[in-house]
Phi, psi and omega in degrees: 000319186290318184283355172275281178260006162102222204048166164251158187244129163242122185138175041271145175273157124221133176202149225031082150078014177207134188265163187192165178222171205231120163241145205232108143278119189226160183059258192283304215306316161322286212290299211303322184265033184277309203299319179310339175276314210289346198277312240237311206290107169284209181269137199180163183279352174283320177315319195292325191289322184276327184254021140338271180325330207246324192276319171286338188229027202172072183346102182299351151324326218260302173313293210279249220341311162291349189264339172290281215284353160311294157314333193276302203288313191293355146252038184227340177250000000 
């Protein structure tokens, strides 16, 4: 995912008994992949949670403008 949609990844975690890594997006590599989540996420309480997160910090305007522009670069490479 990461070499794919950028960020970085941190870890390995561990805590109660389970390892874990933390991938953390921000600025492009972020705005360009959402509209792929927003596509992909079934219904779920994480679904709920993102698209919570996206109405408070993201116009869905703004989302279909990335989703073109998502679509554009991934036919361009």
């Amino acid at each position: 995912m990461q070499r794919v949609l950028g960020g970085k990844i941190y870890g390995p975690y561990c805590q109660a008994g389970r390892r874990y890594y933390f991938w953390r997006l921000v600025g492009r590599a972020l705005h360009t992949s959402l509209p792929l989540f927003d596509e992909r996420l079934p219904k779920s309480r994480k679904r709920d949670q993102f698209i919570a997160w996206m109405d408070k910090y993201r116009p869905r305007q703004k989302l279909e403008a990335s989703r073109e522009l998502a679509f554009a670069e991934t036919q361009t490479d």
